[in-house]
C-alpha positions in Angstrom: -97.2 63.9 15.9 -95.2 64.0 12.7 -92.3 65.9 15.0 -92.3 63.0 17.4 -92.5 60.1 14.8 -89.4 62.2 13.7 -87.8 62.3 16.8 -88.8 58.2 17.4 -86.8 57.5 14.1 -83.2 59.5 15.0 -83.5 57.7 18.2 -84.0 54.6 16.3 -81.1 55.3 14.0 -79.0 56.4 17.0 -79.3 53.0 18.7 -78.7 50.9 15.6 -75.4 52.8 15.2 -74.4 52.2 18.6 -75.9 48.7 18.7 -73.8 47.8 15.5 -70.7 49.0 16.5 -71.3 46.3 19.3 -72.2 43.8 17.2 -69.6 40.6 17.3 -68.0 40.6 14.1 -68.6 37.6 11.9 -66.4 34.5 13.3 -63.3 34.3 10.9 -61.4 31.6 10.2 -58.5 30.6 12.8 -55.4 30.5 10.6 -53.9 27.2 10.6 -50.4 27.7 12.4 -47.8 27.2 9.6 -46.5 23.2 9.7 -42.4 23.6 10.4 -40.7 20.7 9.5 -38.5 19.5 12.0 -34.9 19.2 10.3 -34.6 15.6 9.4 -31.5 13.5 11.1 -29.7 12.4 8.6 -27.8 9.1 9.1 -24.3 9.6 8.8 -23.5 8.9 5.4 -19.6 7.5 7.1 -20.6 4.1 9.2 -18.1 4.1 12.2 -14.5 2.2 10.7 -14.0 -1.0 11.4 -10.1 -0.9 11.0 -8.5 -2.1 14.0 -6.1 0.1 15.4 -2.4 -0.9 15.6 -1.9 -1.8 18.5 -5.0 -4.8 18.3 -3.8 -5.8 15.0 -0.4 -6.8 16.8 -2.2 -8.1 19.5 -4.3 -10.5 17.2 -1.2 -11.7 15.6 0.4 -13.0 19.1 -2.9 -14.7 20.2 -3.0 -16.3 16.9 0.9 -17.4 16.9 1.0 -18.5 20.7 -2.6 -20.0 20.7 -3.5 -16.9 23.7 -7.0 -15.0 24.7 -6.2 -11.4 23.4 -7.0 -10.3 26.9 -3.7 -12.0 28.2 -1.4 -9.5 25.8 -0.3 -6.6 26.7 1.2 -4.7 23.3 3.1 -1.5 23.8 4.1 0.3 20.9 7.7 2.3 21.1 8.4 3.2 17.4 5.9 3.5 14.8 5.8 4.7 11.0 3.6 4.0 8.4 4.2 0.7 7.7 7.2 -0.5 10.5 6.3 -0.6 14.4 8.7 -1.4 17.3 7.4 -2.4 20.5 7.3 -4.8 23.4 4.8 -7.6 24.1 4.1 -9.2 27.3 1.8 -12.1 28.5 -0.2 -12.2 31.5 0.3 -13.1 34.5 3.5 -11.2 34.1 7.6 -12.1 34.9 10.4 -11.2 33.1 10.4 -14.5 31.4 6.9 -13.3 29.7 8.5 -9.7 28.4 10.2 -9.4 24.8 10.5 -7.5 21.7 8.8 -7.2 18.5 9.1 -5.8 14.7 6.2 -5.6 12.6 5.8 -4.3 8.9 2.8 -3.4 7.4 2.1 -5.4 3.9 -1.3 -5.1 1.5 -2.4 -3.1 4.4 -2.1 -5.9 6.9 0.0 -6.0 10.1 2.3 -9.0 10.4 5.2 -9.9 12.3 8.5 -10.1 11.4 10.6 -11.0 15.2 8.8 -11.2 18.5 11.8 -11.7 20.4 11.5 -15.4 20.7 14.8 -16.8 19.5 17.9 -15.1 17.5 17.1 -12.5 14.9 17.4 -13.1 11.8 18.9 -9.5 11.1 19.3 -10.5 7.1 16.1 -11.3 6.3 14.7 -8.6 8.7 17.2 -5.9 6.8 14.8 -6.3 3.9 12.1 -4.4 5.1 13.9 -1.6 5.5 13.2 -1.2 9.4 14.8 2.2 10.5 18.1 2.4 12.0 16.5 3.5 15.6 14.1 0.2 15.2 16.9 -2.3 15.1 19.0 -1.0 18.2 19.5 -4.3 20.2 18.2 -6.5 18.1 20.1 -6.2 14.7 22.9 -4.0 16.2 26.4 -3.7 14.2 28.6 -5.8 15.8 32.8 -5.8 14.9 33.8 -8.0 12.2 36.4 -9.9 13.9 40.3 -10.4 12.0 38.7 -10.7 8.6 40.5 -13.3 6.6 42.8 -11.4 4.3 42.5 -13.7 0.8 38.6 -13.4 1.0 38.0 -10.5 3.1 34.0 -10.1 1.9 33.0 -13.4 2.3 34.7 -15.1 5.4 35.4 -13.6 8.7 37.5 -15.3 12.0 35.7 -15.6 15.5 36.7 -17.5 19.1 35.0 -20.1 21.0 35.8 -21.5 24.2 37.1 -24.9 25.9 38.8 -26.3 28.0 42.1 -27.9 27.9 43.6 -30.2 30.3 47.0 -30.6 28.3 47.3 -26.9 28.1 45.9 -26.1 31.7 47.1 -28.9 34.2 45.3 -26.7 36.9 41.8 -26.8 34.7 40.4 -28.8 37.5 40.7 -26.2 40.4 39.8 -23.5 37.9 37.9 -24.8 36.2 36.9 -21.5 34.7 40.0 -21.2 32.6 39.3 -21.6 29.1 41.3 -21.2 26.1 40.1 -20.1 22.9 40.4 -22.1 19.9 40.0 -19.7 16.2 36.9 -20.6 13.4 36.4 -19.4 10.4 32.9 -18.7 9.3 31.1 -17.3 6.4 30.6 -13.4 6.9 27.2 -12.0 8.6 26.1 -9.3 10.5 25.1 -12.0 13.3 28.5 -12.8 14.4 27.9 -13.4 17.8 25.1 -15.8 17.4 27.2 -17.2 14.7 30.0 -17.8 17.5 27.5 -19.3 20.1 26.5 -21.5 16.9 30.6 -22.7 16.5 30.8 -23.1 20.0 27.3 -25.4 20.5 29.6 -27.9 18.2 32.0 -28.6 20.0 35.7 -29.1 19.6 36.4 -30.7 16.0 39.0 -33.5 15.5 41.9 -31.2 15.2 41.3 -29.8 18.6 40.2 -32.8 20.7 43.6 -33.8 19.0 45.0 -31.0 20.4 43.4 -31.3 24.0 40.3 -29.2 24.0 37.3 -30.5 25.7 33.8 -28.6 25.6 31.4 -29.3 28.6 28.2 -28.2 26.6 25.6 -31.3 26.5 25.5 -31.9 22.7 22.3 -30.3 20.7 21.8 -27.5 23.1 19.9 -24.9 20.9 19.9 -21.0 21.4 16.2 -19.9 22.2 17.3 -15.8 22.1 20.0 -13.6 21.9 20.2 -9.8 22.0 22.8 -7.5 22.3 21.4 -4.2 24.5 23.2 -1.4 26.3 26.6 -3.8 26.8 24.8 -6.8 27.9 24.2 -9.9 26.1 21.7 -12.1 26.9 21.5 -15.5 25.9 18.8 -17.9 26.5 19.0 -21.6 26.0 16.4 -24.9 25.7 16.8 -27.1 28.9 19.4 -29.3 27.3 21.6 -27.2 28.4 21.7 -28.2 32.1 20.5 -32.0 31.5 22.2 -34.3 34.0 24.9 -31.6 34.5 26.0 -31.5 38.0 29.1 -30.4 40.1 30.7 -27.2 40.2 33.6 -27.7 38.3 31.7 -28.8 35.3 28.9 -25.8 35.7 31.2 -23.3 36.3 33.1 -24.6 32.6 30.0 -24.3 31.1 29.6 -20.5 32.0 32.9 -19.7 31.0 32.6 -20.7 28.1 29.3 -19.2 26.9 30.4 -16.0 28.7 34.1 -15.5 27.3 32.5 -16.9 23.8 30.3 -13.7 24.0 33.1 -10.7 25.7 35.3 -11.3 22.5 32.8 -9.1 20.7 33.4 -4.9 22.0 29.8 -4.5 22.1 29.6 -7.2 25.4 30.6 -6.1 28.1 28.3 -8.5 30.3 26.3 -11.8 29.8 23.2 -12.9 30.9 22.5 -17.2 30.7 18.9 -18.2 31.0 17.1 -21.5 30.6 13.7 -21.0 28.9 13.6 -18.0 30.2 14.5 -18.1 33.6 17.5 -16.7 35.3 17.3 -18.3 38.9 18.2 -21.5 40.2 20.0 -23.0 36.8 23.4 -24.3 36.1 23.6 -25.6 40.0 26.5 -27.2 40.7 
């Protein structure tokens, strides 16, 4: 009895040992997964410049000066430093009579124009800015200083202009292309061939209508433009110059003597006439 109560109770034992080691272990706690914060986008401390580039600065200024959407000018920049650009400006629709040059300086950090091609530089108030050399070529280029007057050599200088002269020239009227050059003496400048277009626009004083000369140039024609590029000169006028001007001889004067006006200077070695910029169908006899 007592031997099978014994052998009952190691049984007993045996199968609580093996039913333990069954047993599902008390349900832990889940760990929580760890939180990972998500690095947090920082806005960009720099907000995106508003500074208009160069090039639309420039562009702003024509639209403003010629009353123009900005989408009708076309800028493109050829020289540019710091605070001087060089360039060329055009307005849509295009044509040659829509193409030009420009200067701009830069002043209080603020683009502004200084020449835009439309009418004669001004080379002495554009000299103050300090343009570099390269900038200037064909619009303020050095041109000769023709037969300086000897008893005030840094203040006066001599230049040509151009008429005709019947007294002189009994053929004039079959060539009517001959003109003779009368001498004026002008205040020295850079601009001397501008300043030579200016003597000749007044046409012959009393001296030399005393003398014979006769200019066919309508009175208070103005000079719109004139540069000086590569040899060639071109020279645009308002449309006074070809009011009620008609017949050959007369049209043919007038070229001569803008164009011989011009050749004096060594830097012209041709000459290009427009009327409000157009090239074609003026000055018809």
């Amino acid at each position: 009895m007592n031997t099978h109560l014994k052998i009952i109770g190691t049984l007993s034992v045996i199968s609580l040992t093996l039913f333990g080691c069954n047993l599902p272990s008390p349900t832990q706690p889940q760990d929580e997964p760890l939180a990972i914060d998500s690095p947090t986008t920082e806005p960009p401390t720099d907000e995106p410049s508003t500074t208009p580039s160069a090039e639309d600065s420039i562009k702003k200024l024509f639209s403003e000066k010629y009353d123009k959407p900005i989408s009708e000018i076309n800028v493109i920049i050829t020289s540019e430093d710091d605070t001087h650009i060089r360039g060329g400006v055009s307005f849509s629709p295009g044509g040659p009579e829509n193409n030009g040059m420009f200067l701009a300086v830069k002043e209080n950090d603020q683009w502004k124009l200084v020449y835009d091609g439309n009418g004669a530089a001004q080379c002495d108030e554009i000299e103050k800015y300090n343009f570099p050399a390269d900038f200037l070529e064909g619009i303020c280029d050095p041109e000769p200083v023709a037969k300086p007057i000897t008893e005030t050599p840094d203040e006066t200088m001599v230049v040509k202009v151009y008429f005709n002269n019947p007294d002189k020239d009994p053929n004039w009227e079959f060539e009517c292309s001959n003109v003779l050059a009368v001498e004026r003496k002008i205040l020295e400048t850079r601009s001397v061939a501008l300043a030579a277009m200016t003597e000749l626009l007044k046409g012959p004083t009393d001296a030399e209508k005393n003398s014979g000369y006769v200019t066919n140039i309508n009175a208070g024609v103005k000079v719109q433009k004139l540069t000086i590029e590569n040899g060639v000169a071109k020279i645009d006028f308002d449309e006074r110059l070809e009011y009620q001007v008609g017949g050959s001889c007369k049209t043919s004067a007038i070229i001569a003597q803008i164009k011989q006006t011009l050749k004096q200077f060594s830097t012209v070695k041709e000459v290009v006439i427009s009327i409000n910029g157009k090239t074609e169908g003026i000055l018809q006899p």
